[in-house]
C-alpha positions, 0 to 999 in steps of 0.5 A: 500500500502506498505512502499516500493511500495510508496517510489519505483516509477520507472516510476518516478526515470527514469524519474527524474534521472539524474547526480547531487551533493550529498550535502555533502557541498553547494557549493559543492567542485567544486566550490573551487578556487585556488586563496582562501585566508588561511586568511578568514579561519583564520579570520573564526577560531578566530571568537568569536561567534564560541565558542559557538559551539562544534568541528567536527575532521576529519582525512584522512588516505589514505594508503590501502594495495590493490586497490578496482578497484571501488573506486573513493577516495583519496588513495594511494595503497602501501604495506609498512607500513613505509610510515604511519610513516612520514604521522603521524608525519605530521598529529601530527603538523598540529593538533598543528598548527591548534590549535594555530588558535581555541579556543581549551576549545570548546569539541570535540564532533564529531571525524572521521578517515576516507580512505583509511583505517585508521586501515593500521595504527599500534596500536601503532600509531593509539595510539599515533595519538589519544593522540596526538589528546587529547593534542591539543583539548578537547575530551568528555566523551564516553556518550557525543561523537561520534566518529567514524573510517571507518574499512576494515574488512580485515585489522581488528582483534578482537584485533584490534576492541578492541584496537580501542574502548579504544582508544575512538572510539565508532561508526564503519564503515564498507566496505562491498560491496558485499558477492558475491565471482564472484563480489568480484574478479572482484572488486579486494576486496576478503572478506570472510562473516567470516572475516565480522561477526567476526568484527561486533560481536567484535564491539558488544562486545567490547561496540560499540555504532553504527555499519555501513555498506557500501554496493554497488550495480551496479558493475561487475557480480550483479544481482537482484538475487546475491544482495537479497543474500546479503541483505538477510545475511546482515539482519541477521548480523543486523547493525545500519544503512546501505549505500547502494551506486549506483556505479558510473562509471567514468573510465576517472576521475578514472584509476583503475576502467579501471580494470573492464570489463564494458560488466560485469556491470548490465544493467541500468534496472538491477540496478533499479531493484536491488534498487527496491530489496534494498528498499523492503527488507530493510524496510521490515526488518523494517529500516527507509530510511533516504535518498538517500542511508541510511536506519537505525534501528528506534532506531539508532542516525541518525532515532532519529535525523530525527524524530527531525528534528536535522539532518545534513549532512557534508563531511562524510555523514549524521550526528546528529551533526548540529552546529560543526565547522569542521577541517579536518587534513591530504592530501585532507582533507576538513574542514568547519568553519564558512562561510569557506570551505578549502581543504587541499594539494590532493597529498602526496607531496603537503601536507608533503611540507606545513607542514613542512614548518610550514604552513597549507595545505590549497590549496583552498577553498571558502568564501561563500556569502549571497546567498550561505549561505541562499541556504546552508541551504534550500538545508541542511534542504531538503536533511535531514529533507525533509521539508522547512518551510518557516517563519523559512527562513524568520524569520532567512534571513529577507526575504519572501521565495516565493519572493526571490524562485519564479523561483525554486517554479515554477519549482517545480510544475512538481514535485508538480504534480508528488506526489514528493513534496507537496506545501501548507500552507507556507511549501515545502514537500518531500512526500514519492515518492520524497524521492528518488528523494532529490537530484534532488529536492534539484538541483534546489535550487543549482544556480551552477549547469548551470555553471559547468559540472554535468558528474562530479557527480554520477547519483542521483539513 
């Protein structure tokens, strides 16, 4: 039986399916509260035990040039470049101000400028944002780091791919979509395969570590046959890794996406067909499905930290970097130190007001209890490495795992006898049929979810 008739049970996914957290954080953001205390963050960042650990940097850049009628993201859709001027300006004193709070020595060993999209920044300034960057923290080496930028290839020559790579940055990744012209129109992002390709080979000679895509399936006008299309050409452009998104559709959370006809949409057994498609030619093309909507070359960080069992998952996604503390700069950014999570000022006057008032931006955030902290990492560990072991969870909490998880153990039994999880010999495992299915399986350990509004998240497949 092949790789992908395992992995791919639709009488499974529509039975599971159901909306839920992608756990980029446990708790997730909507636990965040108004009334959170900038203080505990503080107290998180002058932690002594803290120096142990390597620095993760994320930067917001929320200009885009046009609007993508899909996108759910923090943005601002403006073609006056000006407005990137004071934006930067602020981002070099919130670094300075975040600076006073860490012990700066700690290298940096994982950065991101994430959208938006970062490149809507002159190459002067990206210039001067990167430098300014390495005067308040300790960057490494290019062999020690990994460094990353989201490009829109439409907003990205060759000479802008080149300046990015002596800059520092090293991994790319790129938003594609899809290379359907009828389906690029109705999502107001015309974006020429040439425009693609040119970007992904300067990437290559320009000595990139690592290239990624970002493609969507479930929009305007797709169907099985439109998207193998696109699988098919992307194969051939070979990046390291693909993110193959399901479209979620929440026109009264997102105006933008009322742009779109729904009628256009593809039909529920449409989208799981085209999964189905995304599964088999992938793996075919022989990438590894990491989880949920990742797929990378054997040979790329995120397979070789699975393999390990050293993958972890953060703000930005699945990452290698496990034992960072991250600071997240700029509107709505969110930085995780310690047992904190804080989230900048949303909206653009919000932060500019914070910041140049000589303050943080810090609007909310959460200290996380005990509990939260144990689930955190039953939910990381599942969601990355897809096992739990349980004497690693004992040994590390104090406590006896099948105690403390009775009730989510319990649960756990229809998917036992589903083929999704197998539970024996002190250890939960996801089993090739549940890989799909992480999301939900990591839900049950999430003693959130009967208190809050799961419609606020995607659909799980």
């Amino acid at each position: 039986m092949s790789t992908a008739s395992t992995l791919f049970r639709p009488d499974l996914l529509a039975r599971y399916g159901a909306n839920g957290p992608r756990y980029t954080s446990y708790p997730t953001a909507l636990q965040f509260s108004d009334t959170f205390d900038p203080a505990d963050y503080l107290r998180a960042a002058a932690d002594p035990g803290a120096s142990a650990t390597d620095l993760s940097l994320y930067f917001h850049i929320p200009f885009c040039d046009t609007v993508c009628f899909y996108c759910g993201c923090n943005k601002v859709a403006t073609k006056n470049r000006a407005h990137a001027r004071p934006y930067v300006d602020r981002l070099k004193r919130e670094m300075a101000l975040q600076a006073e709070h860490f012990d700066t020595r700690r290298p940096v060993s994982q950065l991101h400028w994430g959208g938006g999209t970062p490149t809507f920044l002159s190459h002067d300034e990206m210039a001067e944002l990167m430098a300014a960057t390495r005067e308040h923290f300790t960057l490494l080496p290019d062999a020690e780091s990994e460094y990353s930028i989201e490009v829109d290839p439409r907003e990205a020559s060759p000479d802008t791919i080149a300046h990015l790579r002596r800059l520092g940055f090293n991994r790319l990744s790129l938003g594609v979509q899809d290379f359907d012209l009828r389906v690029q129109q109705a999502i107001n992002r015309v974006q020429p395969l040439d425009l693609t390709a040119s970007v992904m080979q300067a990437a290559r000679d320009n000595g990139f570590h690592s290239i990624g895509v970002d493609l969507i399936y479930g929009l305007p006008h797709q169907t099985v046959e439109s998207f193998t299309r696109t699988l098919d050409t992307m194969i051939e452009l070979a990046p390291d890794r693909l993110s193959v998104f399901a479209y979620a559709h929440m026109p009264q959370l997102f105006k933008m996406q009322r742009q779109m006809d729904e009628a256009t949409l593809p039909a529920p057994d449409v989208r799981l067909a085209i999964l189905q498609r995304v599964v088999e030619r992938l793996t075919g093309a022989g990438y590894v499905y990491i989880g949920m909507d990742h797929f990378a070359l054997p040979t790329d960080e995120l397979a070789l930290a699975q393999a390990r069992r050293t993958l972890h998952r953060n703000f930005q996604g699945y990452s290698t970097r496990a034992e960072c503390d991250l600071i997240g700069f700029g509107a709505s950014s969110i930085g995780k130190v310690g047992d904190v999570y804080a989230q900048n000022a949303k909206d653009l006057p919000g932060y500019a007001a914070a910041i140049d008032a000589g303050k943080l931006a810090i609007a909310r955030g959460i200290r996380l209890t005990a509990d939260d902290r144990l689930r955190r990492d039953v939910i990381t560990q599942l969601m990355c490495n897809l096992e739990l072991r349980f004497d690693e969870f004992e040994a590390a909490y104090g406590i006896r795992f099948v105690n403390t998880f009775a009730t989510e153990l319990e649960r756990l039994r229809d998917y036992e006898r589903d083929g999704l999880v197998s539970l024996e010999s002190g250890k939960l495992e996801v089993l090739t049929a549940g890989r799909m299915l992480v999301r939900n399986i990591a839900m049950v350990f999430d003693r959130y979810l009967g208190t809050q509004t799961l419609t606020r998240f995607s659909r799980t497949v």
